[in-house]
PDB file with one MODEL, atoms N, CA, C and O in Angstrom:
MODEL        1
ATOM      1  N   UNK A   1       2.243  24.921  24.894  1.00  0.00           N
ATOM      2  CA  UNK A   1       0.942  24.977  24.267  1.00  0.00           C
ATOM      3  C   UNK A   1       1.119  25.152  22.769  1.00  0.00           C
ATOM      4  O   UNK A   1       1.919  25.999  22.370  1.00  0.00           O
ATOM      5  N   UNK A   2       0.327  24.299  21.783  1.00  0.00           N
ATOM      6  CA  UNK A   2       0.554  24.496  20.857  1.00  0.00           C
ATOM      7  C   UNK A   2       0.025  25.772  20.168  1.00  0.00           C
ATOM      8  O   UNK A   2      -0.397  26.644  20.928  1.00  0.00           O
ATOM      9  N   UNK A   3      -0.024  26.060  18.564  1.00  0.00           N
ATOM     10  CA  UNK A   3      -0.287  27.388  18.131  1.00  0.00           C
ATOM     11  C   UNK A   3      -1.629  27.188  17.636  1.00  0.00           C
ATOM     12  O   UNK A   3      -2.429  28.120  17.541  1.00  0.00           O
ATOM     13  N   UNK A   4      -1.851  26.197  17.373  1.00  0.00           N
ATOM     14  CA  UNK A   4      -2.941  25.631  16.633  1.00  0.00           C
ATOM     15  C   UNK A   4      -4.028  24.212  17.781  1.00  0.00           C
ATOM     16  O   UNK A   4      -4.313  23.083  17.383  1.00  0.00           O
ATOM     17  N   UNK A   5      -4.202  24.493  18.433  1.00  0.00           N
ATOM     18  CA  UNK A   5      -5.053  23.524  19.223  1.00  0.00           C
ATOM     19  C   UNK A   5      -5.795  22.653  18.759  1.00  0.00           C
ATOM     20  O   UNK A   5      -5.949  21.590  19.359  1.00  0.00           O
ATOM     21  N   UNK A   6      -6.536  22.975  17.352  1.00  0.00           N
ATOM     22  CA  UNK A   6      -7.556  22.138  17.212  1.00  0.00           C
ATOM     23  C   UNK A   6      -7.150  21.462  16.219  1.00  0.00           C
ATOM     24  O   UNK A   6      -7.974  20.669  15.762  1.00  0.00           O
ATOM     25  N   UNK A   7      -6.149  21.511  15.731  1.00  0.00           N
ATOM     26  CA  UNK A   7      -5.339  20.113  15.097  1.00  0.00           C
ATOM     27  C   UNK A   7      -5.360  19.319  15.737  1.00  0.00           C
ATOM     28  O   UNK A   7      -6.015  18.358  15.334  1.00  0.00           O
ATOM     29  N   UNK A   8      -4.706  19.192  17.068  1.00  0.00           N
ATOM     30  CA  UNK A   8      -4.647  18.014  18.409  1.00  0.00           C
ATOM     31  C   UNK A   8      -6.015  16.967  18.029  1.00  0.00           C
ATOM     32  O   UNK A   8      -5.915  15.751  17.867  1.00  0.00           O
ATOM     33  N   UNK A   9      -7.634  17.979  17.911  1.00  0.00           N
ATOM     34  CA  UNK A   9      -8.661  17.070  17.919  1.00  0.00           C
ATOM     35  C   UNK A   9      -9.047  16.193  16.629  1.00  0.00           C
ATOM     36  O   UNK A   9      -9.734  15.171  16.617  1.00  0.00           O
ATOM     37  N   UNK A  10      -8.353  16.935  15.397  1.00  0.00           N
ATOM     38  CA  UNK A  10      -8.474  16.628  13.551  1.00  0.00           C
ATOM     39  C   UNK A  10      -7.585  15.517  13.883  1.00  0.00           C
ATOM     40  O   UNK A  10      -8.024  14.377  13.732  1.00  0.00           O
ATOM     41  N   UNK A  11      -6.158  15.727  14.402  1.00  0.00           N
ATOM     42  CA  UNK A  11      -5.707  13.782  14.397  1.00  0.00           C
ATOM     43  C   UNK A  11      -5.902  12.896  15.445  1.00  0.00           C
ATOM     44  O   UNK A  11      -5.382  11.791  15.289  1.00  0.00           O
ATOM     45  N   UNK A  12      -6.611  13.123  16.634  1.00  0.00           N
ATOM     46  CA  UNK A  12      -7.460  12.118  17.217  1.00  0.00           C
ATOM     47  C   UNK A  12      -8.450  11.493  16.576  1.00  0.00           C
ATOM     48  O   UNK A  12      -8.377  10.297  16.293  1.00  0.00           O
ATOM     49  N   UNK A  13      -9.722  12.424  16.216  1.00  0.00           N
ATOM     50  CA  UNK A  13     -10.502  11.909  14.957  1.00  0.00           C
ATOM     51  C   UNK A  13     -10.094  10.953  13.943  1.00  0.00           C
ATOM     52  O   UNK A  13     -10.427   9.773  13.835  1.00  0.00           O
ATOM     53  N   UNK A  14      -8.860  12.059  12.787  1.00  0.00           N
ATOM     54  CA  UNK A  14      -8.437  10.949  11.567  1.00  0.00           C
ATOM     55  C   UNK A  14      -7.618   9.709  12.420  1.00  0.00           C
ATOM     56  O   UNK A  14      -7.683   8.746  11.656  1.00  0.00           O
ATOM     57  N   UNK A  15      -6.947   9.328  13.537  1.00  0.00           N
ATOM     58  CA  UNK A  15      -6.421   8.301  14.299  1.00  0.00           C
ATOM     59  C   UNK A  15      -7.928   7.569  14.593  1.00  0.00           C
ATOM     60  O   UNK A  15      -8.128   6.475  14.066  1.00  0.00           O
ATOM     61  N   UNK A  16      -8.547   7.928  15.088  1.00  0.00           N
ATOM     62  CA  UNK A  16     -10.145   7.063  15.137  1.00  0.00           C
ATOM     63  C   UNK A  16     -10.736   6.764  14.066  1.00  0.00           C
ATOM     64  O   UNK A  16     -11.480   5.785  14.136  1.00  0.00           O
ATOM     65  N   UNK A  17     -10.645   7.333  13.003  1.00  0.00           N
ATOM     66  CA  UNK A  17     -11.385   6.470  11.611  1.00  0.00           C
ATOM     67  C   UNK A  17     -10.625   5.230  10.905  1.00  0.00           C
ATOM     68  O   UNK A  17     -10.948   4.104  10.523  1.00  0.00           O
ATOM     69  N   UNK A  18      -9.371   6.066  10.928  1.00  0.00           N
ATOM     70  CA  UNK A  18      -8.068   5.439  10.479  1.00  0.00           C
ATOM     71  C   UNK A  18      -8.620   3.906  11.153  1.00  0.00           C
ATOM     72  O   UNK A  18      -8.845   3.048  10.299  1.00  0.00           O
ATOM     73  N   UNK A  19      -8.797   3.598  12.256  1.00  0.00           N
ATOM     74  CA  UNK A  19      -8.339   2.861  13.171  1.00  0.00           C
ATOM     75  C   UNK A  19      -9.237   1.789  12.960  1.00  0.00           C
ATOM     76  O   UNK A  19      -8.932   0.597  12.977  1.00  0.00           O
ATOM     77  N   UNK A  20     -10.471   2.316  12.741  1.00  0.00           N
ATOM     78  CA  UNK A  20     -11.856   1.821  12.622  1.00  0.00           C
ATOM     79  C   UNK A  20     -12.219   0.972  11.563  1.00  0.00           C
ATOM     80  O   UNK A  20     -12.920  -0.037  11.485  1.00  0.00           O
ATOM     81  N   UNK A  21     -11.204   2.001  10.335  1.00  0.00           N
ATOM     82  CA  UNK A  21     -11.464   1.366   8.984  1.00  0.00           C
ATOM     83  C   UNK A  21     -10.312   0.187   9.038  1.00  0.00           C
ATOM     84  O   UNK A  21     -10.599  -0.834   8.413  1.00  0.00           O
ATOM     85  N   UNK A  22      -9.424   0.206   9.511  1.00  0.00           N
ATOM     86  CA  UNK A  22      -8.333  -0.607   9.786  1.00  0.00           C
ATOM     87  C   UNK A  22      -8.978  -2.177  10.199  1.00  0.00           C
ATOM     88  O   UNK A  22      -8.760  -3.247   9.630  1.00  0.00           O
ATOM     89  N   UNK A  23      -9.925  -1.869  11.509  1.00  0.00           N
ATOM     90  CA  UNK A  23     -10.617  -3.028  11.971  1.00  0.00           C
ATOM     91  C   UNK A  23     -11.331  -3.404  11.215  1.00  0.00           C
ATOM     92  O   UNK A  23     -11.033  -4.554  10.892  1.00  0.00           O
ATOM     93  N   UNK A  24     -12.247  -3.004  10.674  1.00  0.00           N
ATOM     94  CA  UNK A  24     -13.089  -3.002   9.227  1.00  0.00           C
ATOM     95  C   UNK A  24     -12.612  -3.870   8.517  1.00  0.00           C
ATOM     96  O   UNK A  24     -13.312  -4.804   8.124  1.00  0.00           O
ATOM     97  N   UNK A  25     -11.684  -3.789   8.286  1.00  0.00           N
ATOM     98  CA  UNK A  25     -10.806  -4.483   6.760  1.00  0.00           C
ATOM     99  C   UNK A  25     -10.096  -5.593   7.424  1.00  0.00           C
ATOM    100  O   UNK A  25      -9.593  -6.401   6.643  1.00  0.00           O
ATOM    101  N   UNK A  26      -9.975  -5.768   8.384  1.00  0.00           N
ATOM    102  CA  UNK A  26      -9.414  -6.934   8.629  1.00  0.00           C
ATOM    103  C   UNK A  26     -10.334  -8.412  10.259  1.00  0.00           C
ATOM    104  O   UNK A  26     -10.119  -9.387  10.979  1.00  0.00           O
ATOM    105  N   UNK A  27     -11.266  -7.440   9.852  1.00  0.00           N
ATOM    106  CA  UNK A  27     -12.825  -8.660   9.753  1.00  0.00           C
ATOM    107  C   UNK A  27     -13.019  -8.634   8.830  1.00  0.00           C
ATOM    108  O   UNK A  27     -12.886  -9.822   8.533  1.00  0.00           O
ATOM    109  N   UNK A  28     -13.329  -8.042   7.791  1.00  0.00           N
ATOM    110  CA  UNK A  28     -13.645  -8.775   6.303  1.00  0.00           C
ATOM    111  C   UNK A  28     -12.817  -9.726   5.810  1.00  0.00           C
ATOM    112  O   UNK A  28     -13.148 -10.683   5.109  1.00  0.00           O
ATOM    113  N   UNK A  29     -11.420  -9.360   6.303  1.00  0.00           N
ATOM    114  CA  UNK A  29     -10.230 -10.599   5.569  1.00  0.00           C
ATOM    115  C   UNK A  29     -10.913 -12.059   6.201  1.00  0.00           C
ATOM    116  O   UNK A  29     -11.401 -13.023   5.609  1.00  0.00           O
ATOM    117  N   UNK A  30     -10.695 -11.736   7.901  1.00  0.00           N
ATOM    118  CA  UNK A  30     -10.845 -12.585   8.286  1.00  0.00           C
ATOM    119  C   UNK A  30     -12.585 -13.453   8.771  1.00  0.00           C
ATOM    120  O   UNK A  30     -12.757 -14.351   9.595  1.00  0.00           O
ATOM    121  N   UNK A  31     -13.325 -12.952   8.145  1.00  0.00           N
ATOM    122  CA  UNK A  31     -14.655 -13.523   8.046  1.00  0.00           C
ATOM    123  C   UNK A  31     -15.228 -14.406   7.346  1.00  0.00           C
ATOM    124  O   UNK A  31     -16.244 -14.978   7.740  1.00  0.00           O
ATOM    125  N   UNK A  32     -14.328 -14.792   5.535  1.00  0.00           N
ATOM    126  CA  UNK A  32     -14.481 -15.743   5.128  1.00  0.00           C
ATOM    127  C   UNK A  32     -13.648 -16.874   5.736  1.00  0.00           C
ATOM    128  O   UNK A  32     -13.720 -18.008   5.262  1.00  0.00           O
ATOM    129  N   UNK A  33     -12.901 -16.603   6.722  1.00  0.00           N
ATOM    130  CA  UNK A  33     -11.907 -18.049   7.024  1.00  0.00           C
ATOM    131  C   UNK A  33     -13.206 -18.892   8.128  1.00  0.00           C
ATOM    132  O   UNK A  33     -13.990 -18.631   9.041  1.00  0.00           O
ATOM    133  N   UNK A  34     -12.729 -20.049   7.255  1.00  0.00           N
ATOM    134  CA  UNK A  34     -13.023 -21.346   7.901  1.00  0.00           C
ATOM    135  C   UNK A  34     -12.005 -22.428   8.625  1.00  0.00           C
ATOM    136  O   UNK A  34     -10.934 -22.779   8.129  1.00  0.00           O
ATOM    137  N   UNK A  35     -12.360 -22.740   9.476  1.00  0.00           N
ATOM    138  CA  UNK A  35     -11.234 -23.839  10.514  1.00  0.00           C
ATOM    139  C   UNK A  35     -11.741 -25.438   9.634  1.00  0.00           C
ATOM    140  O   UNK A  35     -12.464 -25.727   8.681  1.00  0.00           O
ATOM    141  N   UNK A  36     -11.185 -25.905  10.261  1.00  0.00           N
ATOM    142  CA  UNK A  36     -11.424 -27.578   9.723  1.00  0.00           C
ATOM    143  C   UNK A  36     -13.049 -27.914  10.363  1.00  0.00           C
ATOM    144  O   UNK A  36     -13.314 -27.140  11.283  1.00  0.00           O
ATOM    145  N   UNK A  37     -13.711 -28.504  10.179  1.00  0.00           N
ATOM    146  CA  UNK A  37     -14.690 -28.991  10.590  1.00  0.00           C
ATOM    147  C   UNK A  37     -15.831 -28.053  10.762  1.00  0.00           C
ATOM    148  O   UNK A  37     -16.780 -28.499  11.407  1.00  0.00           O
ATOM    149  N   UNK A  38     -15.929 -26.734  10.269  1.00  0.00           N
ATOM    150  CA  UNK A  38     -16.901 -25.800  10.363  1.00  0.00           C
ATOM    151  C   UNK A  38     -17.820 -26.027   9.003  1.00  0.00           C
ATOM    152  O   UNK A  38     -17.250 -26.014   7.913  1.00  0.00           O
ATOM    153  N   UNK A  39     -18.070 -26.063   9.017  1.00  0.00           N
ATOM    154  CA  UNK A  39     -19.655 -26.555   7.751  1.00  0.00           C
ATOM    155  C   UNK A  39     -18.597 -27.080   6.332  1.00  0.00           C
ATOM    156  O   UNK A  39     -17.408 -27.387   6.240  1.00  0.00           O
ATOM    157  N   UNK A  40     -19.421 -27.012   5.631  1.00  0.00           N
ATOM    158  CA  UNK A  40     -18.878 -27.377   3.833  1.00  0.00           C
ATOM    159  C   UNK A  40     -18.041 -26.384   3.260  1.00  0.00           C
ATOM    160  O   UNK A  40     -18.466 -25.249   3.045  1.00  0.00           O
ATOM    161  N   UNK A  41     -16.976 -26.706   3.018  1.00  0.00           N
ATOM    162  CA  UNK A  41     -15.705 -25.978   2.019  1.00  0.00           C
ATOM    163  C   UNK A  41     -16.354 -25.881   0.952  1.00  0.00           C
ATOM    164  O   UNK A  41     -17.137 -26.817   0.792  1.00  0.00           O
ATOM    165  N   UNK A  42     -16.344 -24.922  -0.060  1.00  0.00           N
ATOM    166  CA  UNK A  42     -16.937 -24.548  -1.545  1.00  0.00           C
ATOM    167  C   UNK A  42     -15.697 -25.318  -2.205  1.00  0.00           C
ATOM    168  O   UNK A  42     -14.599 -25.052  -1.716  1.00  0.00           O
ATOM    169  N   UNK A  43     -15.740 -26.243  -3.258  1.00  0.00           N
ATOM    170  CA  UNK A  43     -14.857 -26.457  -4.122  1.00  0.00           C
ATOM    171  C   UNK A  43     -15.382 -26.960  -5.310  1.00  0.00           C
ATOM    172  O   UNK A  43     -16.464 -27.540  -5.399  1.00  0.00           O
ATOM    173  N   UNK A  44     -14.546 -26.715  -6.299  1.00  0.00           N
ATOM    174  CA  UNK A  44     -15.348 -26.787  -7.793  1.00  0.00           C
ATOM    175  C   UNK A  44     -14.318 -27.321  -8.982  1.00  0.00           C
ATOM    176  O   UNK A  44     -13.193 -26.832  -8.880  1.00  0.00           O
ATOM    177  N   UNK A  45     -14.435 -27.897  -9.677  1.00  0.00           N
ATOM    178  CA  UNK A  45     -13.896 -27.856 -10.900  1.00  0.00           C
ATOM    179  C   UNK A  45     -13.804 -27.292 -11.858  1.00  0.00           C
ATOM    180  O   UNK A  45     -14.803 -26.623 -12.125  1.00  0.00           O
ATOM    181  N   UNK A  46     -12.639 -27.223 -12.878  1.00  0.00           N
ATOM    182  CA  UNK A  46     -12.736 -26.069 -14.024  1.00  0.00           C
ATOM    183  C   UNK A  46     -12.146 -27.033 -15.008  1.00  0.00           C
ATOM    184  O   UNK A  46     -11.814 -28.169 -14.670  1.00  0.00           O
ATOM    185  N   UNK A  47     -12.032 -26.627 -16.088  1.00  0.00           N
ATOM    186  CA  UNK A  47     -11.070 -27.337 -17.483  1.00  0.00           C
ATOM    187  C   UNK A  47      -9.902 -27.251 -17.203  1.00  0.00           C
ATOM    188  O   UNK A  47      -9.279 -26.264 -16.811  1.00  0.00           O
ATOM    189  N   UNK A  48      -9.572 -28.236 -17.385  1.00  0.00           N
ATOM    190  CA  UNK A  48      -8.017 -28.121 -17.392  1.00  0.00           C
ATOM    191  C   UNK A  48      -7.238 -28.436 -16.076  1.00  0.00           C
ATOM    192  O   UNK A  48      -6.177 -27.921 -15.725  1.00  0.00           O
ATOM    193  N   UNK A  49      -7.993 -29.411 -15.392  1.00  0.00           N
ATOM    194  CA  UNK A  49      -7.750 -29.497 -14.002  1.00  0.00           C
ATOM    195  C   UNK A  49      -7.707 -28.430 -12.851  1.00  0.00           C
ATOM    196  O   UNK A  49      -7.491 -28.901 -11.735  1.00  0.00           O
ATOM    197  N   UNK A  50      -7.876 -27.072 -12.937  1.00  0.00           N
ATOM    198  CA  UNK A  50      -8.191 -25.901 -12.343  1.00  0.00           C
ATOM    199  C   UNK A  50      -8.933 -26.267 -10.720  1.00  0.00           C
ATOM    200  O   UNK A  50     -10.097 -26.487 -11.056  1.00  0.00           O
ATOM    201  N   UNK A  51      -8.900 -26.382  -9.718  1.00  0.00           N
ATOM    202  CA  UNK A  51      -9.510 -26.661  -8.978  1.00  0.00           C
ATOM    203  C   UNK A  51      -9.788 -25.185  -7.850  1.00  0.00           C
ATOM    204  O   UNK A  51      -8.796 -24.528  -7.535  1.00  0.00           O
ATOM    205  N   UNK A  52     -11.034 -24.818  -7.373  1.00  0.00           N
ATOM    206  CA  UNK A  52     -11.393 -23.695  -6.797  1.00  0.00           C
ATOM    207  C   UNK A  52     -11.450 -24.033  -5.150  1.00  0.00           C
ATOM    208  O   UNK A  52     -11.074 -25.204  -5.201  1.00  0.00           O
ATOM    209  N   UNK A  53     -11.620 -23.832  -4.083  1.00  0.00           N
ATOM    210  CA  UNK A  53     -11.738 -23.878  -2.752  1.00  0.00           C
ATOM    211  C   UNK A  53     -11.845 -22.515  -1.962  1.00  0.00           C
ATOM    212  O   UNK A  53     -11.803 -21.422  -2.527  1.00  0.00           O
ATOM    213  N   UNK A  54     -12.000 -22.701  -0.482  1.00  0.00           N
ATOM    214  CA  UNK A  54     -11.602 -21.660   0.447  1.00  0.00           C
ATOM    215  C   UNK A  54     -10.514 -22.025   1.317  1.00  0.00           C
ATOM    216  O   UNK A  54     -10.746 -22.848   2.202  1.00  0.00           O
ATOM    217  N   UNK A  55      -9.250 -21.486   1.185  1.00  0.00           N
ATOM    218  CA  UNK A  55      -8.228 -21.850   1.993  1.00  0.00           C
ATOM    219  C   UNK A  55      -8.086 -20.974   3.092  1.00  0.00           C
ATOM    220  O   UNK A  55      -8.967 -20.120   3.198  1.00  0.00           O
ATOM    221  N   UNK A  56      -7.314 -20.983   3.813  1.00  0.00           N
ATOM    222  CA  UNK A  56      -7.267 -20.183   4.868  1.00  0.00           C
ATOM    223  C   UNK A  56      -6.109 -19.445   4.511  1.00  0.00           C
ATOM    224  O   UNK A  56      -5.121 -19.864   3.907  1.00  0.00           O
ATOM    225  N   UNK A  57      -6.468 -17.589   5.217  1.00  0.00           N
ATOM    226  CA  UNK A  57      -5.410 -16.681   5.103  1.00  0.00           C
ATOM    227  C   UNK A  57      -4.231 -17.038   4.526  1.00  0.00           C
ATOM    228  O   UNK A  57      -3.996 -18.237   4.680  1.00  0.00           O
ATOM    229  N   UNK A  58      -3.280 -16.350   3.828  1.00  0.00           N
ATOM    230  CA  UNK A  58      -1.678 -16.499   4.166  1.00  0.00           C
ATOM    231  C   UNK A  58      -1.181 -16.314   5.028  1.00  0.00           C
ATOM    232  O   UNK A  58      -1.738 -15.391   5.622  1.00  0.00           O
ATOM    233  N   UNK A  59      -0.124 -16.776   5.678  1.00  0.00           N
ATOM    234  CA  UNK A  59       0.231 -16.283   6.954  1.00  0.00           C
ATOM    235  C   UNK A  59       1.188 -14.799   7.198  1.00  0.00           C
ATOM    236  O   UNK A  59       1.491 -14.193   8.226  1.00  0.00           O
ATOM    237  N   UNK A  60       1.542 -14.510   5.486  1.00  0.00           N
ATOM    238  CA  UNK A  60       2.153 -13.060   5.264  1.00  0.00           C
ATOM    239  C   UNK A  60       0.852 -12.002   5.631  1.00  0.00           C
ATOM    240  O   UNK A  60       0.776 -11.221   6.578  1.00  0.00           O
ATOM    241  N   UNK A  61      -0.045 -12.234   4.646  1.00  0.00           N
ATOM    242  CA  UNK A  61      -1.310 -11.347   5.045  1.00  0.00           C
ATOM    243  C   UNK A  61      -1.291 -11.005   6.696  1.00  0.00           C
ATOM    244  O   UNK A  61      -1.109  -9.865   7.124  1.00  0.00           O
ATOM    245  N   UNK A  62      -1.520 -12.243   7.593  1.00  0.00           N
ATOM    246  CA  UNK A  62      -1.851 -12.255   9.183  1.00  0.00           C
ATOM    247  C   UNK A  62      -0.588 -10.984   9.140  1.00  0.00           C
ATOM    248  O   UNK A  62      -0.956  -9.826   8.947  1.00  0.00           O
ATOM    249  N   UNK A  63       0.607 -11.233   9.294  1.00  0.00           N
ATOM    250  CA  UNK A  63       1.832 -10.501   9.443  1.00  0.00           C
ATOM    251  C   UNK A  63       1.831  -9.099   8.879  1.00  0.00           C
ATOM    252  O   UNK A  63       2.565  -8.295   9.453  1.00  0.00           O
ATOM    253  N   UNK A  64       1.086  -8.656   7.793  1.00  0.00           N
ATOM    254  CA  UNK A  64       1.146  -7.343   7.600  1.00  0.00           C
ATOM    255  C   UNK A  64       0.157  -6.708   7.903  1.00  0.00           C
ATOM    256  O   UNK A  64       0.207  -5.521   7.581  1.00  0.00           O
ATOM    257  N   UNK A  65      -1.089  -7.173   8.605  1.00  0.00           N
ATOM    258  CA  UNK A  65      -2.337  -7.135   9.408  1.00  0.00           C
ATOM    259  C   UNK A  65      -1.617  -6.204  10.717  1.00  0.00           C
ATOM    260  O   UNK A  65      -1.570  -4.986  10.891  1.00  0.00           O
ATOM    261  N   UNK A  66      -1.080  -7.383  11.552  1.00  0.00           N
ATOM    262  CA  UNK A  66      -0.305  -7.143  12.888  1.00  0.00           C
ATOM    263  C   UNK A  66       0.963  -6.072  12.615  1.00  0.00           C
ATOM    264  O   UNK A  66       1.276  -5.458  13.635  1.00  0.00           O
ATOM    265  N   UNK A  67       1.552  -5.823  11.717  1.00  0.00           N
ATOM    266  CA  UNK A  67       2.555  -5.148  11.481  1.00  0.00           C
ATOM    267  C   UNK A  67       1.375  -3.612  11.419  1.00  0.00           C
ATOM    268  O   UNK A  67       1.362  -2.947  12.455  1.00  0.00           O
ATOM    269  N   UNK A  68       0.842  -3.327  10.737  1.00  0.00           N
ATOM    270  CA  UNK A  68       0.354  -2.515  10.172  1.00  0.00           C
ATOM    271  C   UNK A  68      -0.542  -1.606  12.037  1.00  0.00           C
ATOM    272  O   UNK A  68      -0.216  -0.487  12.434  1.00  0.00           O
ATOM    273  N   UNK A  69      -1.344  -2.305  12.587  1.00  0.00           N
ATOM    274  CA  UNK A  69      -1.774  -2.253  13.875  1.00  0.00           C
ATOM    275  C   UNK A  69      -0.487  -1.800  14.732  1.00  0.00           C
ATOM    276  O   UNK A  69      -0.474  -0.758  15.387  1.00  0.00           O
ATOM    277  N   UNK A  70       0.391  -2.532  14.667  1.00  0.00           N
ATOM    278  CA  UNK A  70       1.343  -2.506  15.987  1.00  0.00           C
ATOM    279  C   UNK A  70       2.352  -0.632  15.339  1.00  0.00           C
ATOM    280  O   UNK A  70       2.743   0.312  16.024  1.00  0.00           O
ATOM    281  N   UNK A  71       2.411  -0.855  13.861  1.00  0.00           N
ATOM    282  CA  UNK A  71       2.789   0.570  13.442  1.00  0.00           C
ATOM    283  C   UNK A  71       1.627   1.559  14.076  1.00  0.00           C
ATOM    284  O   UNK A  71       1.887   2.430  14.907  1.00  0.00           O
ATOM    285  N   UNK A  72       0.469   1.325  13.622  1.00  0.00           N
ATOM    286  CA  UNK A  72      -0.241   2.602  13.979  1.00  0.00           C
ATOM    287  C   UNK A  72      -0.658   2.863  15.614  1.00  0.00           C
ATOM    288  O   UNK A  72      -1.293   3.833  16.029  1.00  0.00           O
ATOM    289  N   UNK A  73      -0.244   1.980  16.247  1.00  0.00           N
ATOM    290  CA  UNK A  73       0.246   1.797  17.684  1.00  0.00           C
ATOM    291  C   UNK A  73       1.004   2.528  18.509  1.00  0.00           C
ATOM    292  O   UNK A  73       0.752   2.911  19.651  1.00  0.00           O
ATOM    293  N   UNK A  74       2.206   2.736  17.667  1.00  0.00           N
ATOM    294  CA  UNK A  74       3.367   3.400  18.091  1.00  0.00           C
ATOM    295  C   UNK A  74       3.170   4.713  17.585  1.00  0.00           C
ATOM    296  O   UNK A  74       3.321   5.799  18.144  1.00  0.00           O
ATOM    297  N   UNK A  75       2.864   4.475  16.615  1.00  0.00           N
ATOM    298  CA  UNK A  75       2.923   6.332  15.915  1.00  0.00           C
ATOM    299  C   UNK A  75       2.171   7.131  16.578  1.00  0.00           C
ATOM    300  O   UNK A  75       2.615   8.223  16.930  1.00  0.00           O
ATOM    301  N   UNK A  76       0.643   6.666  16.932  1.00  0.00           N
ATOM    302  CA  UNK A  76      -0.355   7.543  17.673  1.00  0.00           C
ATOM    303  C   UNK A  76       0.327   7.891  18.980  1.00  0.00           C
ATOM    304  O   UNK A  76       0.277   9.022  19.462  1.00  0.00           O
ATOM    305  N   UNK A  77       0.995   6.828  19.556  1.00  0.00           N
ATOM    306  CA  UNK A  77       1.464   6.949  21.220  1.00  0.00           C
ATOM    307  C   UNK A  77       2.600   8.185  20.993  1.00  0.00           C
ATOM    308  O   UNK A  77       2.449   9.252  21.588  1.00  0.00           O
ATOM    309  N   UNK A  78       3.878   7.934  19.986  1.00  0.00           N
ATOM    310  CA  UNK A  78       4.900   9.146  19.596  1.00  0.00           C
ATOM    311  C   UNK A  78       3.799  10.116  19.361  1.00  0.00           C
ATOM    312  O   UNK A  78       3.547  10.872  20.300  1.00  0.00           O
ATOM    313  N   UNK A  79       3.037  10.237  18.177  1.00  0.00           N
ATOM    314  CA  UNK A  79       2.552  11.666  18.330  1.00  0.00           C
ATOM    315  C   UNK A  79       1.879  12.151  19.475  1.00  0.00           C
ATOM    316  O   UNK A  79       1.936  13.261  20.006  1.00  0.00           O
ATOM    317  N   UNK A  80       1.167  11.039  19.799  1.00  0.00           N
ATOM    318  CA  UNK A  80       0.554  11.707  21.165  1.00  0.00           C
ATOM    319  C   UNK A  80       1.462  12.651  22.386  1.00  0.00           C
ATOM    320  O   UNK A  80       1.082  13.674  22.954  1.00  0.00           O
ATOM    321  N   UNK A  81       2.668  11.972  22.539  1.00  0.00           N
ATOM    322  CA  UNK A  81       3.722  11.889  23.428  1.00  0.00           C
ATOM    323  C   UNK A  81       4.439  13.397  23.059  1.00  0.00           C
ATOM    324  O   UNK A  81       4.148  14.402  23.708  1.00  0.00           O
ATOM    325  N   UNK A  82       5.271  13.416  22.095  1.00  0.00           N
ATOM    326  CA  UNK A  82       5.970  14.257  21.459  1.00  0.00           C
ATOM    327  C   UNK A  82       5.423  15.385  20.305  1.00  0.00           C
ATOM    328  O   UNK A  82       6.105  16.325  19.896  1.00  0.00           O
ATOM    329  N   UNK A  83       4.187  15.108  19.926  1.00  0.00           N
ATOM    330  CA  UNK A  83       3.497  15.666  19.033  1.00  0.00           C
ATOM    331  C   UNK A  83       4.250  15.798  17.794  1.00  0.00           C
ATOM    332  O   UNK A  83       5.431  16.118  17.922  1.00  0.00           O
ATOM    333  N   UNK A  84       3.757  15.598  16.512  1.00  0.00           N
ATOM    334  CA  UNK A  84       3.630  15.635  15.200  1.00  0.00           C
ATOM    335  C   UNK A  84       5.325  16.827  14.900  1.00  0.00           C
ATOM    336  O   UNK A  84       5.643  17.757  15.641  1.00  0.00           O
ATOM    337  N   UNK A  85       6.002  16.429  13.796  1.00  0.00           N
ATOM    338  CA  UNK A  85       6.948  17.596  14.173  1.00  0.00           C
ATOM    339  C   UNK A  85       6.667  18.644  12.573  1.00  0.00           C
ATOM    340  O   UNK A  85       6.169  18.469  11.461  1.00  0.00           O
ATOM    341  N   UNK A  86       7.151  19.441  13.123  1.00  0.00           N
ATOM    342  CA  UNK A  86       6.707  20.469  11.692  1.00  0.00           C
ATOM    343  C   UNK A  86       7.665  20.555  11.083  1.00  0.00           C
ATOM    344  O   UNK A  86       7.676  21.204  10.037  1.00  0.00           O
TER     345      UNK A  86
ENDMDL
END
């Protein structure tokens, strides 16, 4: 039994906001993406040949998305498991 109990419920909580805001932010990444054939691409001209569009994600971004999830994945399950070490 731990000494302090109601820590256990402070990082379930901060693991649930954490988690939330996590999802949060990565529907916003992924909410401006457009596939091929989904309505009109924005594109524009500038001086100097500059050309503007909406491209789709990087595929590093996708990767530190999934990296970032699959970390806070494991860590919650270890702390859960083994609890936090002092």
């Amino acid at each position: 039994m731990r000494f302090f109990p109601l820590l256990d419920i402070q990082y379930v909580t901060l693991a649930f906001f954490m988690g939330l805001g996590g999802l949060i932010a990565i529907w916003l990444a992924f909410r401006g993406h457009r596939r091929e054939g989904e309505g009109q691409v924005e594109e524009g001209e500038y001086p100097d040949g500059i050309r503007i569009g909406r491209g789709p994600i990087p595929p590093l971004l996708v990767l530190v998305y999934a990296g970032f999830l699959l970390w806070a994945l494991a860590y919650a399950i270890k702390v859960g498991i083994m609890g936090p070490s002092f």
